[in-house]
C-alpha positions in Angstrom: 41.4 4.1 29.7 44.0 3.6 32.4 46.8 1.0 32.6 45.5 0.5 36.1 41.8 -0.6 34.7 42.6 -3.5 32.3 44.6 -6.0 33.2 45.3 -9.4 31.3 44.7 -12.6 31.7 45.1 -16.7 30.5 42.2 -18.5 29.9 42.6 -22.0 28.3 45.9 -21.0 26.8 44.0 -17.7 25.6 44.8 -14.1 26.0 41.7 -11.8 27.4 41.6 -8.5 28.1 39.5 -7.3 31.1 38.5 -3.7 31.9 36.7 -1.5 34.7 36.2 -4.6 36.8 34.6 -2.9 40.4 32.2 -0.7 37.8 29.0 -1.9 39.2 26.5 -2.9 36.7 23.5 -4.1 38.9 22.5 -0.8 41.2 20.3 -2.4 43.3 22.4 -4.7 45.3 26.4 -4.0 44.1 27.0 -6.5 41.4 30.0 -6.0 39.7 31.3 -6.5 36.1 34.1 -8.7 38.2 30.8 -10.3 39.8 29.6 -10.7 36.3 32.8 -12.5 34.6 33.1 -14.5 37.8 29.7 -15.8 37.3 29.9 -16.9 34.0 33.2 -18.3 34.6 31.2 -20.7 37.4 28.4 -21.5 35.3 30.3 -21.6 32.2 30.3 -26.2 32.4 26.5 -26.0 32.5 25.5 -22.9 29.9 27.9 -23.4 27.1 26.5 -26.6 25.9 23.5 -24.9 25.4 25.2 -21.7 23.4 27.9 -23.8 21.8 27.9 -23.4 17.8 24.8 -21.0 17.9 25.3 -17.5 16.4 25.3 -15.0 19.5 23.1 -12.2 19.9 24.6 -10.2 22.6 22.7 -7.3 24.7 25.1 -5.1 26.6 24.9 -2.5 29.1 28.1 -0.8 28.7 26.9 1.5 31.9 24.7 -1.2 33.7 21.4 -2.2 34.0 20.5 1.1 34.3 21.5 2.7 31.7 21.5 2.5 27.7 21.7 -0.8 26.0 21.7 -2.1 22.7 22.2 -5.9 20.5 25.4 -6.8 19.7 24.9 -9.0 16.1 27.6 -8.1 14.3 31.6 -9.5 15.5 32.9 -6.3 17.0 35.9 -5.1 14.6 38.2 -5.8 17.8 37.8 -9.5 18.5 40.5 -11.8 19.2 41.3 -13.2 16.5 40.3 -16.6 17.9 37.0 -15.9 18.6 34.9 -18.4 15.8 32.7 -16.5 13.6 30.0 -17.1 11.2 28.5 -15.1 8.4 24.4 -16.1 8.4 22.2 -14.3 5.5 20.0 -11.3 6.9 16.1 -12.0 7.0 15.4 -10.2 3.7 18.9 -11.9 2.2 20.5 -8.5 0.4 23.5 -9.3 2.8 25.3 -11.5 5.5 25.8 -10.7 9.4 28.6 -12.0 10.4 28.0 -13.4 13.9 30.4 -14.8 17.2 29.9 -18.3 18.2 30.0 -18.8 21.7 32.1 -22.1 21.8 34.6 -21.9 25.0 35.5 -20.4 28.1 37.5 -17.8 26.7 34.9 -16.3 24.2 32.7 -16.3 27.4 34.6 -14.0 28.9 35.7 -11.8 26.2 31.9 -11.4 25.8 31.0 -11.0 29.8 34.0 -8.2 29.5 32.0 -6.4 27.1 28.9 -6.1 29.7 27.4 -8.1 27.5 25.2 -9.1 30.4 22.3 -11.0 28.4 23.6 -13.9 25.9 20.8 -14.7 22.9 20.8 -17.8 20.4 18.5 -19.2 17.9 17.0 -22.7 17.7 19.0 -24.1 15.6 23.1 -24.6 15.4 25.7 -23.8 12.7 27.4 -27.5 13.1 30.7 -27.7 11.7 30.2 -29.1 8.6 29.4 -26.2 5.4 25.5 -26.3 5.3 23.2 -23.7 4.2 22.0 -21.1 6.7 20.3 -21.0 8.7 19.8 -24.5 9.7 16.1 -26.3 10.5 15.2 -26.3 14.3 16.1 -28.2 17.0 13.2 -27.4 19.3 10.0 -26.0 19.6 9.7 -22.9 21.8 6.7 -21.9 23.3 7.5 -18.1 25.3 5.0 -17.5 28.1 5.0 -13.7 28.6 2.6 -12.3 31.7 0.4 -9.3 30.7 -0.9 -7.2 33.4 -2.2 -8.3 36.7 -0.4 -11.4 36.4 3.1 -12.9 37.0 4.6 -16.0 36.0 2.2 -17.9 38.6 -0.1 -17.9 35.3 2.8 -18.6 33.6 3.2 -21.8 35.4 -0.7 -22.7 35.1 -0.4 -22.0 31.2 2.8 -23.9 31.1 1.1 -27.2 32.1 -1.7 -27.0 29.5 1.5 -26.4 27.0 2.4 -29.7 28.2 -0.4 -31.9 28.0 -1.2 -30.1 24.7 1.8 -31.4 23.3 1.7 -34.9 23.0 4.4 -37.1 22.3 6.8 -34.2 22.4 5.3 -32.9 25.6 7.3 -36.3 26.9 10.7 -34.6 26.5 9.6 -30.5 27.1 11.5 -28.7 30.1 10.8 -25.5 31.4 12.8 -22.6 32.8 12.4 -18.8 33.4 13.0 -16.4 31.3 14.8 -14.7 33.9 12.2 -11.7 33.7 8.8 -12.2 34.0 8.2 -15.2 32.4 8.4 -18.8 31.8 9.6 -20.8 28.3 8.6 -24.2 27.4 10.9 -26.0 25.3 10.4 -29.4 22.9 13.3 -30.9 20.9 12.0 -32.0 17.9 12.5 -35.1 15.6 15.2 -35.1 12.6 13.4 -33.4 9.5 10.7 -31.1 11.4 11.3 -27.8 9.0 10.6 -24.6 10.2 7.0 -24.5 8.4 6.2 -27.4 10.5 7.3 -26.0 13.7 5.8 -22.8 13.1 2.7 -24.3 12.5 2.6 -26.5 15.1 3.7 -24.1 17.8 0.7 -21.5 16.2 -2.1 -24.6 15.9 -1.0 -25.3 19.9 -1.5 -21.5 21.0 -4.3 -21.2 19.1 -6.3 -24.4 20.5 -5.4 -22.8 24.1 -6.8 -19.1 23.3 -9.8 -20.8 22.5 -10.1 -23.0 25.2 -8.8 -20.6 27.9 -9.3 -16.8 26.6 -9.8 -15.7 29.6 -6.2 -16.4 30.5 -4.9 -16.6 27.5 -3.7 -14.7 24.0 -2.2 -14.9 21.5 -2.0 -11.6 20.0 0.8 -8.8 21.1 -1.5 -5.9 21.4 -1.2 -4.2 24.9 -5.0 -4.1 25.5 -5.7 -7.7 24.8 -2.8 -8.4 27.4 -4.7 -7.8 30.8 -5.0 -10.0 32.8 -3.9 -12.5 30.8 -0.9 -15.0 29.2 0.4 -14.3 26.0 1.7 -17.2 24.6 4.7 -16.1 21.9 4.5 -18.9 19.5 6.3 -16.2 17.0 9.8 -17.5 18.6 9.4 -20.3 16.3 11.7 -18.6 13.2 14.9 -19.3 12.1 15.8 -15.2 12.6 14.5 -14.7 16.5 16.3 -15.5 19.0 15.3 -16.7 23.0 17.6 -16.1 26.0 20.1 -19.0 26.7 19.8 -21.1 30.2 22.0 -19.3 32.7 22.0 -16.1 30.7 21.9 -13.1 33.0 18.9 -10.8 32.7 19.3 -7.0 33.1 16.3 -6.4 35.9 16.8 -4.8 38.9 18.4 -7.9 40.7 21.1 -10.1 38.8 18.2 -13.0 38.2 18.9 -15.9 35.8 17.0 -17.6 32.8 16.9 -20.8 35.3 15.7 -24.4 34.2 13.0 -25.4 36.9 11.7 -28.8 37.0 7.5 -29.5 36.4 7.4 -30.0 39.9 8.2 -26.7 41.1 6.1 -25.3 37.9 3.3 -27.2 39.6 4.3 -26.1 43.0 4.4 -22.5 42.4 1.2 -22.9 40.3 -0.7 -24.0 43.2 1.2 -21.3 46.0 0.1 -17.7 43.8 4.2 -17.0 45.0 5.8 -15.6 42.2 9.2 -15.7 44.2 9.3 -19.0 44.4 10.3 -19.2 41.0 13.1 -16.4 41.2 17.1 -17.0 41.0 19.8 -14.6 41.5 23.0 -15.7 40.1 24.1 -16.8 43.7 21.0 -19.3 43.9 21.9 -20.2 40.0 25.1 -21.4 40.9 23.8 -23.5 44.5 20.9 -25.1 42.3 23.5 -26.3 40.2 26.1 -27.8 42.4 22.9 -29.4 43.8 21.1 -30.9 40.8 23.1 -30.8 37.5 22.1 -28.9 34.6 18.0 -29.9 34.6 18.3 -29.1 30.6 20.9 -31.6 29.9 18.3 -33.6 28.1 18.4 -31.0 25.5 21.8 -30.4 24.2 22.7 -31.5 20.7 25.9 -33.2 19.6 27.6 -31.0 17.5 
């Protein structure tokens, strides 16, 4: 690489090194790697609460959207020094992965400089107290994933049985797109739910609704149950998966956001059949913002 294509700079007293700025990750419409760092820099007061002492899963597209990707688990071998790590056990527990916490500015953009244009957590957080691994779950997730012949209009519809399905915690659940296709429901969850509890509860609610609604709804993955219909990912629900972060980037055509929506516009774009109204590129991310506050506030932790 060039002299002329990295250049260094200060962020919160840290040193980051940035490369290939003017490559252009998003095809369609221009967007930048610049673009990208300077949108995460913007957004950064609103999304890192909601990354912040969460092991990061990052997808990068080293040559944009376009072109190959792959999941970043492990710490890169050549990360600052200050970037806070944390080894978690693998699934089947022969060994640890030793992930990056996303805690600060800096460590945003060291990871936005790595095209790491999609940012991943889990439910639960790594605290700062030593505690076994991973920890129980903060919310209940409920991913609504559109088969074919229908968009996240259905989504919406589905998303408001979710609700009223939930009870109690159906007081506190928000909703934003995945950035995609789709449309998440989330539920923060009392002190002591375990993950069996959760998992059951998020598989009892789909479940109810595939019997209720199965003509717009299922619950299993296979690609000919999927037309025309919701699939309701209640899977999400483990301690090892992982859900795109509010504000996160998605690498689709246009460079959309995982954007917290409020049940109104749910209900509103429910009731239109408009798709679109439910779509946010990272310029409209950033107005909705200045606007209205971070509409998932409610559910950050303390660490």
């Amino acid at each position: 690489m060039s002299p002329e294509s990295r250049t260094r700079v200060d962020i919160d007293g840290r040193e980051v090194s940035l490369s290939n700025l003017d490559k252009v990750l998003y095809p369609s419409t221009g967007f930048t790697k610049g673009d990208l760092i300077d949108y995460y820099v913007r957004i950064a007061p609103v999304l890192l609460p909601h990354v912040r002492d969460r092991p990061l899963t990052m997808k990068r597209f080293p040559d944009g959207v376009d072109g190959q990707f792959f999941y970043g688990k492990h710490l890169p071998a050549h990360a600052p020094e200050w970037v806070r790590h944390v080894e978690v056990p693998s699934q089947d527990d022969s060994d640890t992965v030793e992930y990056a916490v996303l805690c600060d500015l800096p460590t945003l953009v060291w990871a936005a400089n790595l095209a790491a244009i999609e940012l991943h957590v889990p439910l639960w957080r790594v605290g700062r107290r030593r505690r076994s691994l991973p920890a129980p779950p903060d919310y209940l997730v409920f991913d609504l994933d559109p088969g074919p012949g229908t968009t996240v209009v259905e989504c919406c519809q589905v998303a408001l049985d979710v609700v009223d399905r939930l009870g109690r915690l159906g007081r506190d659940a928000l909703a934003k797109t995945s950035g995609s296709k789709g449309l998440q429901v989330y539920a923060p969850l009392p002190a002591r739910w375990t993950w069996d509890r959760s998992r059951t509860a998020a598989r009892e609610l789909a479940d109810a609704l595939t019997r209720d609604r199965p003509d717009a709804v299922v619950v299993n993955m296979r690609k000919a149950l999927r037309e025309g219909r919701v699939l309701i990912d209640w899977s999400q629900n483990h301690p090892a998966k992982t859900t795109v972060a509010a504000y996160s980037l998605r690498a689709v055509t246009e460079p959309r956001a995982s954007t917290p929506v409020t049940w109104d516009e749910v209900a509103a774009c429910a009731d239109s059949g408009d798709p679109e109204q439910l779509a946010f590129d990272a310029a409209a991310v950033l107005d909705r913002v200045d606007r209205q506050g971070d509409l998932f506030a409610a559910l950050v932790r303390p660490s």
